[in-house]
N, CA, C and O of each residue as an XYZ file, in Angstrom:
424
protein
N       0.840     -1.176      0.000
C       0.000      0.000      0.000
C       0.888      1.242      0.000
O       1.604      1.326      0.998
N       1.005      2.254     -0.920
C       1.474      3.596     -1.299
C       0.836      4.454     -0.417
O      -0.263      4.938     -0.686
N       1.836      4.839      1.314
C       1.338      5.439      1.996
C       1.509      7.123      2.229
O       1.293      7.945      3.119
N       2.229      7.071      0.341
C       2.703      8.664     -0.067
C       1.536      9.287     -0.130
O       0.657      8.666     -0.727
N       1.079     11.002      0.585
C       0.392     11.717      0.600
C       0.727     12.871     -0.445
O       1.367     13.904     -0.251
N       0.125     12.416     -1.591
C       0.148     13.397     -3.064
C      -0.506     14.423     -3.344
O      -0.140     15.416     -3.973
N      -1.774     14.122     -2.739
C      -3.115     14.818     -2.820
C      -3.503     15.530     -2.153
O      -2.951     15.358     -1.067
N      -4.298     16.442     -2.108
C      -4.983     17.395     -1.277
C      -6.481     18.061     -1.310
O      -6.938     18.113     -2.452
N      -7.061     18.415     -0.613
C      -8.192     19.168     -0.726
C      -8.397     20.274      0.293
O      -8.210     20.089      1.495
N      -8.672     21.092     -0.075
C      -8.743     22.570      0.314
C     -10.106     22.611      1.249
O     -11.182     22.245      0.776
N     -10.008     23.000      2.370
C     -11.516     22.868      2.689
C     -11.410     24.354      3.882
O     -10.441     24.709      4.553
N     -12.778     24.962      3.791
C     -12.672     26.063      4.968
C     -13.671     25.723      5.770
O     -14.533     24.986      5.292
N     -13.798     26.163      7.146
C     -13.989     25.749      8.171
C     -14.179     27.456      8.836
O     -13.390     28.386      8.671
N     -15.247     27.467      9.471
C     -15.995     28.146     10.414
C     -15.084     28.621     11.672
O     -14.402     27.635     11.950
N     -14.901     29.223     12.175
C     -13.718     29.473     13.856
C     -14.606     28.473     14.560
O     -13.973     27.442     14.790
N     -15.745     28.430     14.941
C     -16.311     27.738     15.565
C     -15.806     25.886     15.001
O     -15.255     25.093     15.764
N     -16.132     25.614     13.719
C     -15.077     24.145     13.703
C     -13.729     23.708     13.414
O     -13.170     22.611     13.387
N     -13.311     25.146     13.165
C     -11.906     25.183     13.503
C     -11.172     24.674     14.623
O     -10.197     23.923     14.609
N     -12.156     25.511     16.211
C     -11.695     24.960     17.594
C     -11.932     23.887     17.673
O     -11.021     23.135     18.018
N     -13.211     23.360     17.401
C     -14.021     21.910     18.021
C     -12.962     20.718     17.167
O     -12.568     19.685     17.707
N     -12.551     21.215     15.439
C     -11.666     20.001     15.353
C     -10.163     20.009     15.513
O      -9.520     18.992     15.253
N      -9.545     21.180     15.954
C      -8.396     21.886     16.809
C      -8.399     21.025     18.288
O      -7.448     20.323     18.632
N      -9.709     21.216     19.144
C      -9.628     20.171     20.412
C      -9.800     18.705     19.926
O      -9.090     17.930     20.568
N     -10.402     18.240     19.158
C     -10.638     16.409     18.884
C      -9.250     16.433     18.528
O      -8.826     15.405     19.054
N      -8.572     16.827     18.120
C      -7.413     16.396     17.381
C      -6.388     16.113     18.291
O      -5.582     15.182     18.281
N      -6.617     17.685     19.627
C      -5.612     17.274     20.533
C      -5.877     16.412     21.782
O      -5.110     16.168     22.713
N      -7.037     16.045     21.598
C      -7.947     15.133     22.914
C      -7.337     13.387     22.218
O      -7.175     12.388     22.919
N      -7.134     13.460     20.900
C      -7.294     12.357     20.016
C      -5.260     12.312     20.235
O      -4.663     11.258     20.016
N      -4.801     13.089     20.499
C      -3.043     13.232     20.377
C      -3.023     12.567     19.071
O      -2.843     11.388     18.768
N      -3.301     13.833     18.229
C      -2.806     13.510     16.416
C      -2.889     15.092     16.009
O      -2.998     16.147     16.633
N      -2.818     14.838     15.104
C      -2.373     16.253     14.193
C      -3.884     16.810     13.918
O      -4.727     16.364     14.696
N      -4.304     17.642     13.010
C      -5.739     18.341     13.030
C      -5.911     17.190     11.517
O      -6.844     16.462     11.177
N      -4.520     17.466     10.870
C      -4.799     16.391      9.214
C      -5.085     15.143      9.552
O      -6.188     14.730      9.192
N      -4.221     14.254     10.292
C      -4.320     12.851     10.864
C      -5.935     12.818     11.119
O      -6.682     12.057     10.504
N      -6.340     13.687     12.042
C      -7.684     13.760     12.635
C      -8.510     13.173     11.699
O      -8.993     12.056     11.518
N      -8.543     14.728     10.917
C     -10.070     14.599      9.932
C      -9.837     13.205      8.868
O     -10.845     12.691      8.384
N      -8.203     12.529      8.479
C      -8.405     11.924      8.015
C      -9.100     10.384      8.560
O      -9.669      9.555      7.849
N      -8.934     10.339      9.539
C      -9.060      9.280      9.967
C     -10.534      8.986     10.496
O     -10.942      7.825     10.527
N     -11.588     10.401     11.050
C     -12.858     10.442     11.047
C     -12.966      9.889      9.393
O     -13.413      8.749      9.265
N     -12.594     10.613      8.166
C     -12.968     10.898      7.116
C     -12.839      8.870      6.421
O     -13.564      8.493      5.501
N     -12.111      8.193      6.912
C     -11.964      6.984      6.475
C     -12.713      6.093      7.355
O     -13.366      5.261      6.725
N     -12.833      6.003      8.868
C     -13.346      5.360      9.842
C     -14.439      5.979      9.836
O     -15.343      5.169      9.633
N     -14.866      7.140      9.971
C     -16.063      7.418     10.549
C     -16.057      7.781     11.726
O     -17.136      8.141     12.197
N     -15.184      7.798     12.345
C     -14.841      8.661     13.634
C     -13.926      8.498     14.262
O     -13.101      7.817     13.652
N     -13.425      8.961     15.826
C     -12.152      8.305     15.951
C     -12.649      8.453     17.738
O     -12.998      9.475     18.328
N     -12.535      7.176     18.225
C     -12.817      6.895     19.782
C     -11.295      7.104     20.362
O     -10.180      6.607     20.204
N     -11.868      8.051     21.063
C     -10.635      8.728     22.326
C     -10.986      8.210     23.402
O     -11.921      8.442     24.168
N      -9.654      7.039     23.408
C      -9.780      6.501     24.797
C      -9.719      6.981     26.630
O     -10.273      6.777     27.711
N      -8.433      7.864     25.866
C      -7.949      8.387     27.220
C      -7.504      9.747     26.998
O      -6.915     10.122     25.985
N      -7.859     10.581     28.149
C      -6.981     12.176     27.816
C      -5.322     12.051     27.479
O      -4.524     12.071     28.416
N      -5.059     11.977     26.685
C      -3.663     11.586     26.452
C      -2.667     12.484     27.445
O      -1.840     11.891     28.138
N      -2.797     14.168     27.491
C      -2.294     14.682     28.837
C      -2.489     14.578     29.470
O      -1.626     14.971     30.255
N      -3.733     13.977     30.154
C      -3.326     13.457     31.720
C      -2.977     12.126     31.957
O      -2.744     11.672     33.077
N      -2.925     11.262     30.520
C      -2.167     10.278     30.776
C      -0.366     10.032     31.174
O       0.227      9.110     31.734
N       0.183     11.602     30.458
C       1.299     11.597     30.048
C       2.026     12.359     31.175
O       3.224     12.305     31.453
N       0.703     13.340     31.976
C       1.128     13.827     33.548
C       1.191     12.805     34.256
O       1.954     12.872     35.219
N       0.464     11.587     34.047
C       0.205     10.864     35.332
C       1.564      9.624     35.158
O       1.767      9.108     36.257
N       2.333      9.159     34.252
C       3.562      8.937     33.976
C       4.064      9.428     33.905
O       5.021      8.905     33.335
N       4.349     10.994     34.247
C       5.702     11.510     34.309
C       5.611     11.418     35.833
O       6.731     11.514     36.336
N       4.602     11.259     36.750
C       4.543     11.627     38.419
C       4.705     10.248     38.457
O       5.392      9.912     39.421
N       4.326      9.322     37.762
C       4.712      7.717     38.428
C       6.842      7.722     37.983
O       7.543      7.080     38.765
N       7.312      8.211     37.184
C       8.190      7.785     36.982
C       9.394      8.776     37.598
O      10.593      8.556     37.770
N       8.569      9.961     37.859
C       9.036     10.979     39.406
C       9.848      9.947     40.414
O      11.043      9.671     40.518
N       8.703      9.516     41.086
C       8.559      8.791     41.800
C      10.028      7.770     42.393
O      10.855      7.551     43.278
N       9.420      7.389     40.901
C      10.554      5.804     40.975
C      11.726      6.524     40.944
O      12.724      5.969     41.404
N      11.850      7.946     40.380
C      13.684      8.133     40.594
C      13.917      8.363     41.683
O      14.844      7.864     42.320
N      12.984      9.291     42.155
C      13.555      9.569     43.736
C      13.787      8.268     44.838
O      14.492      8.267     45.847
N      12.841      7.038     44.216
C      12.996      6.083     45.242
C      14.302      5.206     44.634
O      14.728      4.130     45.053
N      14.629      5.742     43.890
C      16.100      5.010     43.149
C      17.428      5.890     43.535
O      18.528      5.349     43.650
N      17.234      7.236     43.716
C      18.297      8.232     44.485
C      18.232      7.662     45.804
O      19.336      7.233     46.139
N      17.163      7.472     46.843
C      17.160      7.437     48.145
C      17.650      5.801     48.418
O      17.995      5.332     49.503
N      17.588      5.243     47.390
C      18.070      3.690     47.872
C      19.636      3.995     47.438
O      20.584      3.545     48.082
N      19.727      4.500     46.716
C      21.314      4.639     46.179
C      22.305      5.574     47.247
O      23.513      5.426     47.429
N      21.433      6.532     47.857
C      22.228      6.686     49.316
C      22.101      6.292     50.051
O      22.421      6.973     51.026
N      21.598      5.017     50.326
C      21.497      4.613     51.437
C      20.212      5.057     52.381
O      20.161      4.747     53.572
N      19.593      5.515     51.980
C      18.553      6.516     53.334
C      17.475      5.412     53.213
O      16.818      5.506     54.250
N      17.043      4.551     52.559
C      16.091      3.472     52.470
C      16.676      2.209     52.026
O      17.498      1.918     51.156
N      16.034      1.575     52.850
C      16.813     -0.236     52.988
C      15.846     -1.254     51.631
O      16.332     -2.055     50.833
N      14.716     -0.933     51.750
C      13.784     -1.575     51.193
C      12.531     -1.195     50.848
O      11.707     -0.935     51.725
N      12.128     -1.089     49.069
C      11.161     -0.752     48.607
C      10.208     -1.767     48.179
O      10.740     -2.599     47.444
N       8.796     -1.996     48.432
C       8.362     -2.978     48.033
C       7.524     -2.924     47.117
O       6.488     -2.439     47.574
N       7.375     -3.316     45.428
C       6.955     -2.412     44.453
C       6.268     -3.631     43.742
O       6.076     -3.616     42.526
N       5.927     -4.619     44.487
C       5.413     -5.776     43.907
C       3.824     -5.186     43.396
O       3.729     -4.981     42.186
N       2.704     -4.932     44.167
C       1.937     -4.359     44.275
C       1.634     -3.553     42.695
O       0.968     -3.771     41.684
N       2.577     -2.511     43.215
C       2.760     -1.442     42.653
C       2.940     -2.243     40.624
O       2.278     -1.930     39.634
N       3.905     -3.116     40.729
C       4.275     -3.774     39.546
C       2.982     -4.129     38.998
O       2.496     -3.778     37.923
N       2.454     -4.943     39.975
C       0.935     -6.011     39.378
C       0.132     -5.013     39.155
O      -0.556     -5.392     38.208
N      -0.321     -3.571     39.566
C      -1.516     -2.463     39.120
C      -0.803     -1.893     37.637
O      -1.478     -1.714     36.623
N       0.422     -1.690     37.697
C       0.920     -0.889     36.392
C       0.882     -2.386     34.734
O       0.571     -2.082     33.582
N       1.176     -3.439     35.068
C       0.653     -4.359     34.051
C      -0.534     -4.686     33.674
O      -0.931     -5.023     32.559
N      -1.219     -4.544     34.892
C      -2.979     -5.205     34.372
C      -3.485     -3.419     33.687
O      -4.241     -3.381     32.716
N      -3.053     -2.310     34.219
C      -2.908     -0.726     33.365
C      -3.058     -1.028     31.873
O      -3.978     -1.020     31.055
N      -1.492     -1.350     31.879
C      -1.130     -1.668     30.589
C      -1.499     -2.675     29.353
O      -1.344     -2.422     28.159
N      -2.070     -3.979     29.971
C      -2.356     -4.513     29.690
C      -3.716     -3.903     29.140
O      -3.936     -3.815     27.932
N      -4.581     -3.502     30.085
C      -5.868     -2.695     29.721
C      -5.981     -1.738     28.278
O      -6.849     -1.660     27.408
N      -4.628     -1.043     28.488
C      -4.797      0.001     27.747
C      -4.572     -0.752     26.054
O      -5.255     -0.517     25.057
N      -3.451     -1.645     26.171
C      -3.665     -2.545     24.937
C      -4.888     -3.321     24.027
O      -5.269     -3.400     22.859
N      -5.264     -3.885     25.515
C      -6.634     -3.956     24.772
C      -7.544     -3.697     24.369
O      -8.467     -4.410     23.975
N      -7.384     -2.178     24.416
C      -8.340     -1.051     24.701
C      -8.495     -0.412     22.970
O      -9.430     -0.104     22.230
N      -7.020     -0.439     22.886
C      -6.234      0.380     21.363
C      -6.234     -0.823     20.861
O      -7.257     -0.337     20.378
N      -6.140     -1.912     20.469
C      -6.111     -3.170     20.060
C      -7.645     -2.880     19.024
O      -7.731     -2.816     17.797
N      -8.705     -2.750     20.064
C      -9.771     -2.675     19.574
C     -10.613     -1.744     18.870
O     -11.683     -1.750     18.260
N      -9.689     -0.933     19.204
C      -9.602      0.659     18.245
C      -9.065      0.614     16.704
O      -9.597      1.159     15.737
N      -7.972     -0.110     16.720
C      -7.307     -0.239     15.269
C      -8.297     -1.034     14.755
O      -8.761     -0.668     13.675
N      -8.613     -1.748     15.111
C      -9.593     -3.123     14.629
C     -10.882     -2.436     14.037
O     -11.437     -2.965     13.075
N     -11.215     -1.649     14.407
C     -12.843     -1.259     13.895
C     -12.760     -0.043     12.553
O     -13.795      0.378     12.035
């Protein structure tokens, strides 16, 4: 499949759907073109997750883990126990795969 973009179409747009497909696009974390193309082939595009507060909420989980990787590395903590912690962030992940799994699929 020739996934070269040759073509074009010119289209104008209202301020009012300018913003509304300005926010889907960035709610969707894609471009405004990606966007409409992909409504324009699918028929719409299901936004799973706020992608920025997904991407705040891994930068504070991975905060985290450095500081608890500085404080074991001086010595100031003997033992972290992240088993827990391990088993919620895979069945996450796992989730979120199957989530987008089923997204590409439709």
């Amino acid at each position: 499949m020739n996934n070269k973009k040759d073509r074009a179409f010119t289209v104008r747009f209202t301020e009012e759907q300018f913003q509304h497909i300005q926010e889907k696009s960035e709610q969707a974390m894609m471009s405004p073109s990606n966007y409409i193309r992909a409504v324009a082939m699918r028929g719409r595009v299901n936004v799973i997750l706020d992608g920025k507060s997904v991407a705040r909420e891994l930068k504070a989980i991975g905060n985290n883990l450095n500081q608890l990787t500085v404080l074991a590395n001086m010595g100031q903590i003997n033992a972290v126990y992240l088993e827990q912690v391990h088993e919620d962030l895979s069945r996450l992940y796992d989730a979120f795969f199957t989530l987008a799994d089923k997204e590409v699929r439709q």
